[in-house]
ZAFI-943890 format. One record per residue (C-alpha): residue number from 1; residue in three letters; x, y, z. Coordinates in nm, 3 decimals, m for minus. Example, Ala and Ser with C-alpha at 12.3 -4.5 7.8 and 13.67 -1.06 7.14 Angstrom:
% ZAFI-943890
> 1; ALA; 1.230; m0.450; 0.780
> 2; SER; 1.367; m0.106; 0.714
***
This chain:
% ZAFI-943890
> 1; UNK; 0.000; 0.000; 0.000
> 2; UNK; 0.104; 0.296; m0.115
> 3; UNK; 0.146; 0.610; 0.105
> 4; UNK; m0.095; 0.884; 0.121
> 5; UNK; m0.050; 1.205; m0.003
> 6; UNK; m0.300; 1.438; 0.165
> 7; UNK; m0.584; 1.698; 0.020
> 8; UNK; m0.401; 2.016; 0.171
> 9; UNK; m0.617; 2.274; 0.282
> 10; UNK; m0.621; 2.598; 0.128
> 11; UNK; m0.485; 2.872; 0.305
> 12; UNK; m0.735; 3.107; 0.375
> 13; UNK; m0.723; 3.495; 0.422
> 14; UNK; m0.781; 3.576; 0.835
> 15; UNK; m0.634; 3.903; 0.913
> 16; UNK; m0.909; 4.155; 0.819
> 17; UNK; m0.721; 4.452; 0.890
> 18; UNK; m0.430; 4.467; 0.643
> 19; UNK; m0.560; 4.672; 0.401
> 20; UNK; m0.725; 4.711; 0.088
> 21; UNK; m0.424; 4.595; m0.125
> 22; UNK; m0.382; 4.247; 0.074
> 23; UNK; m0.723; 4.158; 0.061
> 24; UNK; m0.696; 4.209; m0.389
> 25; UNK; m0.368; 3.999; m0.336
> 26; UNK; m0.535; 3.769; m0.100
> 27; UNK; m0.829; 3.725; m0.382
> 28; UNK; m0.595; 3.688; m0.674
> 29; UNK; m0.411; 3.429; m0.509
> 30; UNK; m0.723; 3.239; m0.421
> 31; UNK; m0.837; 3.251; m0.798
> 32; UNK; m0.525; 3.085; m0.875
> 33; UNK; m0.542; 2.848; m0.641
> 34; UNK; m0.922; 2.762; m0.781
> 35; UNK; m0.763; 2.759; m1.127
> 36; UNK; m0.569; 2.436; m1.041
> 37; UNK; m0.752; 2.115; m1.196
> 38; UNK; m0.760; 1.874; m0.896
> 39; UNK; m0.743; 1.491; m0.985
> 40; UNK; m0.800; 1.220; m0.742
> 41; UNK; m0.561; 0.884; m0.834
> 42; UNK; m0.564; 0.583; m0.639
> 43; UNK; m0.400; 0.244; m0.662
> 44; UNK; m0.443; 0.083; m0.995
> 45; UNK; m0.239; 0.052; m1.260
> 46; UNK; m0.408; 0.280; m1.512
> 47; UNK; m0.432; 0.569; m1.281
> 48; UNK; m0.089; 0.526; m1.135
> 49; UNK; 0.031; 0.576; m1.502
> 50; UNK; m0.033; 0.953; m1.456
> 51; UNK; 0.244; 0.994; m1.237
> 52; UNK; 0.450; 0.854; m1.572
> 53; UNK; 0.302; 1.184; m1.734
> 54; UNK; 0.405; 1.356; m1.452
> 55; UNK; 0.718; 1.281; m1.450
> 56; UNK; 0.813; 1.230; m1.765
> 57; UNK; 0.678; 1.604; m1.846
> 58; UNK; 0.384; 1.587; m2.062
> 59; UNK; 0.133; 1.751; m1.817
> 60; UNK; 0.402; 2.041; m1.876
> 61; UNK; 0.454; 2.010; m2.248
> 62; UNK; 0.051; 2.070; m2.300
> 63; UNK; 0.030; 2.332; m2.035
> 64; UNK; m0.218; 2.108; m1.815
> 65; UNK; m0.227; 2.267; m1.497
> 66; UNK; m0.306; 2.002; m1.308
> 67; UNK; m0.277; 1.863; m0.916
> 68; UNK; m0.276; 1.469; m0.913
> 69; UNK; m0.422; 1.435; m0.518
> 70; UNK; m0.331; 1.062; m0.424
> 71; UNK; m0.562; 0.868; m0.227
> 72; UNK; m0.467; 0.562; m0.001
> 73; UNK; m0.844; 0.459; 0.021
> 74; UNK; m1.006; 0.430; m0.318
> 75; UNK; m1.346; 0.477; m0.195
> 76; UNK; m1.268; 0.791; m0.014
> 77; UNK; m1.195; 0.931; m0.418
> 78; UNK; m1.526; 0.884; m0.518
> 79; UNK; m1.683; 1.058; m0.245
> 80; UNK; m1.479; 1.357; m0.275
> 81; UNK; m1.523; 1.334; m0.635
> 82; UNK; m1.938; 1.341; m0.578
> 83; UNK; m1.901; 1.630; m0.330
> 84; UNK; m1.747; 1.858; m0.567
> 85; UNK; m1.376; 1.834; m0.357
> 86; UNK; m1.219; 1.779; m0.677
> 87; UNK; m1.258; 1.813; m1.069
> 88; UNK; m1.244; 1.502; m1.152
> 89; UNK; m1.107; 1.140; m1.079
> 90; UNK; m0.971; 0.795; m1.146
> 91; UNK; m1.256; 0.570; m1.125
> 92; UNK; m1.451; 0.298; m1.270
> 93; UNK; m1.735; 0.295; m1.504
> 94; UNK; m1.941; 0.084; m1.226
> 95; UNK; m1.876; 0.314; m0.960
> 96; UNK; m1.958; 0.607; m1.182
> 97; UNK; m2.296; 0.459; m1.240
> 98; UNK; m2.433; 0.493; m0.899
> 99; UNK; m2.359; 0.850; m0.877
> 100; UNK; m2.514; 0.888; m1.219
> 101; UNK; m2.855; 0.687; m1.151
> 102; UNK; m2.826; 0.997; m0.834
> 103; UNK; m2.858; 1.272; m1.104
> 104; UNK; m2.476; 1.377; m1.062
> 105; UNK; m2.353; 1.598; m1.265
> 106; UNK; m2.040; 1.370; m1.384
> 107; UNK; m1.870; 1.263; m1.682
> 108; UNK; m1.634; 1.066; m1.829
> 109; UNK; m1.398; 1.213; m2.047
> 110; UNK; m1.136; 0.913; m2.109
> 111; UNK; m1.049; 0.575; m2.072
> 112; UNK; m0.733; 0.521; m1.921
> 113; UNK; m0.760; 0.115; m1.956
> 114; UNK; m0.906; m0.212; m1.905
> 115; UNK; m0.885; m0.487; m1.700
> 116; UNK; m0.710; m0.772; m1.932
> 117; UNK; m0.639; m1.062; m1.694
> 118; UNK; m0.551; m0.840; m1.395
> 119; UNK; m0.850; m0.979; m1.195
> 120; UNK; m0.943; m1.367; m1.251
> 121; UNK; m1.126; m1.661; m1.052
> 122; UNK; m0.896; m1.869; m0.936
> 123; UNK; m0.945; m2.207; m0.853
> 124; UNK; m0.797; m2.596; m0.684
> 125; UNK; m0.699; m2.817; m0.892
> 126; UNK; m1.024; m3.016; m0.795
> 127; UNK; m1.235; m2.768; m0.976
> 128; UNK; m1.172; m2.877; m1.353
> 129; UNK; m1.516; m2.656; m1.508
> 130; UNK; m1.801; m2.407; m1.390
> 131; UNK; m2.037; m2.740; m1.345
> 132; UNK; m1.758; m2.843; m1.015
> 133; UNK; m1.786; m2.497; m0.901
> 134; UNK; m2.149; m2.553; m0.783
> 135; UNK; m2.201; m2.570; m0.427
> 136; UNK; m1.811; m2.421; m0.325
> 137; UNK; m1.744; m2.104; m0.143
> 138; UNK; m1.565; m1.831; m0.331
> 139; UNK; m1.395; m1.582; m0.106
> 140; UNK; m1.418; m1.205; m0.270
> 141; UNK; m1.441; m0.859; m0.158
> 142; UNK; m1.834; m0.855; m0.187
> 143; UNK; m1.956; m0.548; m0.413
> 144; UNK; m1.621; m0.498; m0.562
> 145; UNK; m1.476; m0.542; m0.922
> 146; UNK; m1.432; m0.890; m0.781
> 147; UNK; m1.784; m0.956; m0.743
> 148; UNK; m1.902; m0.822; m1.068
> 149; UNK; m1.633; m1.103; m1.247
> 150; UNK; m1.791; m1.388; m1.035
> 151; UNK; m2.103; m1.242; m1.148
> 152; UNK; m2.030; m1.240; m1.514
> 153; UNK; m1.870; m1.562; m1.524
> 154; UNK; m2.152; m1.765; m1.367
> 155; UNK; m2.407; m1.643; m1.559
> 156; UNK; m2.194; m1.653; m1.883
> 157; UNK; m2.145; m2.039; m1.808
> 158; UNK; m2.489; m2.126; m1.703
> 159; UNK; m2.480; m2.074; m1.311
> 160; UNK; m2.660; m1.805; m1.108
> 161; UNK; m2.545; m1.661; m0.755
> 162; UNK; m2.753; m1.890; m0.568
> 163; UNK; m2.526; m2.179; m0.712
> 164; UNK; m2.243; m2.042; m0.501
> 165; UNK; m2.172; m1.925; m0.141
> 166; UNK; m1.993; m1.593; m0.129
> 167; UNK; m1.776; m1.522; 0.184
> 168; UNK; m1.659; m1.172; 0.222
> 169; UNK; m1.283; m1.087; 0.212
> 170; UNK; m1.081; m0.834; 0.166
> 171; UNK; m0.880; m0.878; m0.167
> 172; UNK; m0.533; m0.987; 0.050
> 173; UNK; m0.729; m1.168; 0.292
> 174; UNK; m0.892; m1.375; m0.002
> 175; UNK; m0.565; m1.488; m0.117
> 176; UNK; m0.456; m1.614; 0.207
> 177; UNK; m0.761; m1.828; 0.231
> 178; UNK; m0.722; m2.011; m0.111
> 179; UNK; m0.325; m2.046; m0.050
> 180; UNK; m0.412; m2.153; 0.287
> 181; UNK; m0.708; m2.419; 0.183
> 182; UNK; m0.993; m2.243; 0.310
> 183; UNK; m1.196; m2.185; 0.030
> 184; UNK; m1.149; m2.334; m0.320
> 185; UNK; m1.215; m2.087; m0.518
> 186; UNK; m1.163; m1.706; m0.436
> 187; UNK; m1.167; m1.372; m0.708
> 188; UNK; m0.869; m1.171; m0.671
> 189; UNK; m0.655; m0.937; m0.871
> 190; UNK; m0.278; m0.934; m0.914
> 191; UNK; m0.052; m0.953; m0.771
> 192; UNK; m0.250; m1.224; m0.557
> 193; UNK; m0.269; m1.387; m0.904
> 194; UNK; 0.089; m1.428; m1.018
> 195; UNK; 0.139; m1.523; m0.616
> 196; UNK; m0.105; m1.822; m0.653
> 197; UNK; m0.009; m1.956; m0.967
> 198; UNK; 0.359; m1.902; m0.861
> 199; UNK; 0.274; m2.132; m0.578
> 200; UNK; 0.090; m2.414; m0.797
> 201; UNK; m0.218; m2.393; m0.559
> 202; UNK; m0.427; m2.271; m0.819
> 203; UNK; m0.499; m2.172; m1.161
> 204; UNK; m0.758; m1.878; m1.326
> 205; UNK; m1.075; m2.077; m1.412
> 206; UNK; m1.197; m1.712; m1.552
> 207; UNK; m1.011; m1.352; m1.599
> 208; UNK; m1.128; m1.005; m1.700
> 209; UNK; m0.964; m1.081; m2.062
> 210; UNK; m1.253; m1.291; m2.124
> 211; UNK; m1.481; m0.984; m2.043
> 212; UNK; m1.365; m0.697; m2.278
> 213; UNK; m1.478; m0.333; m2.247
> 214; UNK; m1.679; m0.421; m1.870
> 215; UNK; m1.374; m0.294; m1.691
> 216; UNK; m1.326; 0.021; m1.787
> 217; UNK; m1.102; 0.228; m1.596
> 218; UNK; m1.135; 0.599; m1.624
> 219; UNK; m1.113; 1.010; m1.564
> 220; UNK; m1.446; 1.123; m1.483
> 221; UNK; m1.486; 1.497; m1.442
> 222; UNK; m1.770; 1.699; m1.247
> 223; UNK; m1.955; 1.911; m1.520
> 224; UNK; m1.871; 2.239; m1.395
> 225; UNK; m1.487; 2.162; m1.415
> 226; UNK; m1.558; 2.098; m1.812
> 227; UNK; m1.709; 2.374; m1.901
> 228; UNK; m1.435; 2.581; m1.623
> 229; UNK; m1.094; 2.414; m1.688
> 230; UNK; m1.178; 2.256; m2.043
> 231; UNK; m0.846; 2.376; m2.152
> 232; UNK; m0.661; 2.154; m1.874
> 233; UNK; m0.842; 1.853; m1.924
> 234; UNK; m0.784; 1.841; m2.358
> 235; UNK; m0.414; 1.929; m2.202
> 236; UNK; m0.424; 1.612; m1.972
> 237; UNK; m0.620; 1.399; m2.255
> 238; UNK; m0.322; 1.460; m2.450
> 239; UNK; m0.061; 1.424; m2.187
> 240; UNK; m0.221; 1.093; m2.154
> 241; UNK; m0.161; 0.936; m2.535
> 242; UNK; 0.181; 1.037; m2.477
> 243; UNK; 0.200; 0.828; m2.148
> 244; UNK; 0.019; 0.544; m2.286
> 245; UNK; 0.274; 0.526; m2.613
> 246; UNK; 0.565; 0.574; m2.343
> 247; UNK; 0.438; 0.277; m2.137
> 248; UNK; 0.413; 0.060; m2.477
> 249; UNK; 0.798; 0.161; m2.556
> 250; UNK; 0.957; 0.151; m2.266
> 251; UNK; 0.755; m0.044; m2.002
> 252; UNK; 1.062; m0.144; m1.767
> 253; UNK; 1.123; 0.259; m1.747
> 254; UNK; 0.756; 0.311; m1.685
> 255; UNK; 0.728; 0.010; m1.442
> 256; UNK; 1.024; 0.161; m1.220
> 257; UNK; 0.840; 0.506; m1.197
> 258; UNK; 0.488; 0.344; m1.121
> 259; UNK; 0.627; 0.081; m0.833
> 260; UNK; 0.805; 0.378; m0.682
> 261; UNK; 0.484; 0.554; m0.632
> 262; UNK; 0.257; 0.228; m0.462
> 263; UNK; 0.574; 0.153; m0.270
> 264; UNK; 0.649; m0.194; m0.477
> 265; UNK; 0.945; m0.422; m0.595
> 266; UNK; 0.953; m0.296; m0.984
> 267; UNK; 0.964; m0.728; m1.037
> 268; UNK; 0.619; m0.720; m0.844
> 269; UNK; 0.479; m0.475; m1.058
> 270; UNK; 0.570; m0.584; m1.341
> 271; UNK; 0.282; m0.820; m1.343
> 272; UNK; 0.035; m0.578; m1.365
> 273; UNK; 0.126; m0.464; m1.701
> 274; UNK; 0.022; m0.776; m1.909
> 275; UNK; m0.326; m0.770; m1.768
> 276; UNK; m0.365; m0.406; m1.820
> 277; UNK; m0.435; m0.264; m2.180
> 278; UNK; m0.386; 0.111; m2.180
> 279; UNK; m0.639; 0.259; m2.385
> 280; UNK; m0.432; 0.502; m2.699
> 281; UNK; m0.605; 0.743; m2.907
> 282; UNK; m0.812; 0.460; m3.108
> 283; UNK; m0.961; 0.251; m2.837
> 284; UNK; m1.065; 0.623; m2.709
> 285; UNK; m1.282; 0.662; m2.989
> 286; UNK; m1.414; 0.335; m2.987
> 287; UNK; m1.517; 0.357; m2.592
> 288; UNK; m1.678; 0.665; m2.668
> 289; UNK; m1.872; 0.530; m2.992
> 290; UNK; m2.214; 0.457; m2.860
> 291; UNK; m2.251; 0.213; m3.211
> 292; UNK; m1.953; 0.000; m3.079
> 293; UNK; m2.097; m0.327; m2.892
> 294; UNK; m1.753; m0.223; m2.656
> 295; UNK; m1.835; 0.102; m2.594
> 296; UNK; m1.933; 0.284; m2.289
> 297; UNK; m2.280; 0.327; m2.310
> 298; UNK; m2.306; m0.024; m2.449
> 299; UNK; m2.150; m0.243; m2.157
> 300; UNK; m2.366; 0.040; m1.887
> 301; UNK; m2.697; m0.183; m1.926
> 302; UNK; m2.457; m0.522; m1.832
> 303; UNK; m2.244; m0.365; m1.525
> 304; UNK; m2.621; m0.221; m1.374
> 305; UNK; m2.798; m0.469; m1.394
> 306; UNK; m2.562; m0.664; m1.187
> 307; UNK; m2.544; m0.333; m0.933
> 308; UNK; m2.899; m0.344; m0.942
> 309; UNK; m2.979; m0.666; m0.858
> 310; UNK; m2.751; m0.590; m0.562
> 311; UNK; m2.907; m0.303; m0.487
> 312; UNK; m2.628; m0.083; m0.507
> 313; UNK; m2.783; 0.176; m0.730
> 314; UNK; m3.182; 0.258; m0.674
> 315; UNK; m3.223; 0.335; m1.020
> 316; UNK; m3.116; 0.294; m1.408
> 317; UNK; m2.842; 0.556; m1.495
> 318; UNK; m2.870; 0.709; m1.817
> 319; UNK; m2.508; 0.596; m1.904
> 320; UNK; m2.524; 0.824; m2.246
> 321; UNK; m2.596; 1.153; m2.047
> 322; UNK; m2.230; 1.078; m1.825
> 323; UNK; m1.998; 1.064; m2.117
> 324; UNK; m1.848; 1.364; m2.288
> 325; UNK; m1.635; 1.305; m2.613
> 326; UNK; m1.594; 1.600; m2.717
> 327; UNK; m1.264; 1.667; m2.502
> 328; UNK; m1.132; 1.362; m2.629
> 329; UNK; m1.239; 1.527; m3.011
> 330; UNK; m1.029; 1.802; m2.926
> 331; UNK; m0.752; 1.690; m2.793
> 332; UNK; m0.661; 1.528; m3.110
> 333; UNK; m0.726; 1.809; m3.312
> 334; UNK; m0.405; 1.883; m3.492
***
């Protein structure tokens, strides 16, 4: 785990007797300071990869004046994202839905990647098909990513949740039990993948590659911060195809900046790169394609109905009304 940057609070003007002049400087520095587009990244792969822009410069070279506020807790992003404590965020298409079904002004603006492989059902070597899977407990963080790929892959291979017993873990904590013979089956994400199949204690009986385009991974920005700080967000749209061709060309160089930032062995992290495809210019344009069967708005109905029937959202989101391509149009403008 990686360690926490925090939200610093803005300084604030208190002295109320300096003067005419301090309180215009006081103002003017506190229009600055609201010009800065805040971005809330957490610990995934795709997000991390902004710190790659970051450091390699292209926030700079497009002028994106940008603030990339880390967060240790992933949840706590979305929340500040909904409350209007930043302009936008690294989140998921699912947990973008739920705020949209609320009537959130929120949209997203780019697809950083998908999940390829980098979350999988992992099984014993008892387990040979879906048909031996009836009846076992699979350990998962309920409600998470997790879920939603035990969710898929039952009812893509005739099963339905009742056919299984979910126990509730905590990604780490599901790991341990399937290593440890607890459970024998359990829905993690690497690099609790590469540690199990390292081990020989189990193999993936279905990953996230076999699910294209329901894992998107993306910046979602609050309405007002479009139509505000338009200019930095084309700026960080492009920043980002630079990134994403960087990663392709030199992904040991990439995978030493992005460890250093989640605190990891750059051998451990390597592992998160195969099951990651980083979205470039093209697959932009195709997530944001409402004709594409992989697009956005296409995949929304699949990923609700699943929150739905776990009543995690009260309502049907209009998925069309929270995605905006016309940054993504303009960034690549010549």
């Amino acid at each position: 785990m990686s360690t926490a940057t925090p939200l610093a609070e803005p300084k604030r003007c208190i002295h109320r007797r300096i003067g005419l002049l301090m309180l215009v400087l006081c103002g003017a520095m506190s229009s600055i300071a609201r010009a800065e587009l805040k971005v809330g990244v957490s610990d995934w792969t795709g997000w991390v990869a902004w710190y790659v822009a970051q450091d390699q410069g292209y926030l700079r070279k497009y002028g994106a004046d940008v603030k990339l506020v880390w967060f240790a807790n992933y949840s706590d992003s979305i929340a500040a994202l909904s409350t209007g404590q930043l302009d936008a965020n690294s989140q998921t298409w699912s947990d973008t839905l739920g705020p949209l079904a609320k009537g959130l002004p929120l949209k997203a603006v780019l697809v950083n990647d998908n999940s390829a492989g980098n979350d999988a059902l992992m099984v014993t070597a008892k387990i040979h098909g879906f048909a031996d899977l009836r009846g076992h407990t699979v350990a998962l963080e309920q409600f998470s990513i997790s879920h939603f790929v035990l969710y898929t892959a039952l009812a893509r291979n005739g099963l339905t949740p009742k056919d299984v017993k979910v126990v509730n873990l905590a990604a780490g904590d599901a790991a341990a039990a399937f290593m440890g013979g607890r459970v024998d089956a359990a829905v993690v994400w690497n690099p609790w993948i590469s540690q199990i199949q390292k081990s020989g204690r189990g193999t993936p009986l279905f990953t996230s590659a076999q699910m294209p385009g329901l894992i998107p991974d993306l910046l979602v920005a609050q309405a007002q911060a479009i139509k505000t700080k338009r200019k930095d967000l084309v700026a960080m749209i492009r920043a980002w195809f630079d990134t994403e061709a960087f990663i392709r060309a030199h992904p040991q160089q990439a995978v030493a900046i992005m460890s250093k930032v989640v605190s990891m062995d750059p051998e451990q992290y390597r592992v998160f790169l195969p099951g990651t495809r980083f979205f470039d210019a093209a697959a932009n344009l195709d997530a944001f394609d409402p004709h594409s069967a992989r697009s956005l708005v296409a995949v929304a109905p699949t990923i609700a109905a699943f929150l739905l029937s776990n009543k995690l959202i009260d309502g049907q989101p209009d998925a069309a009304q929270g995605v905006d391509r016309s940054l993504i149009d303009a960034a690549l403008k010549p």
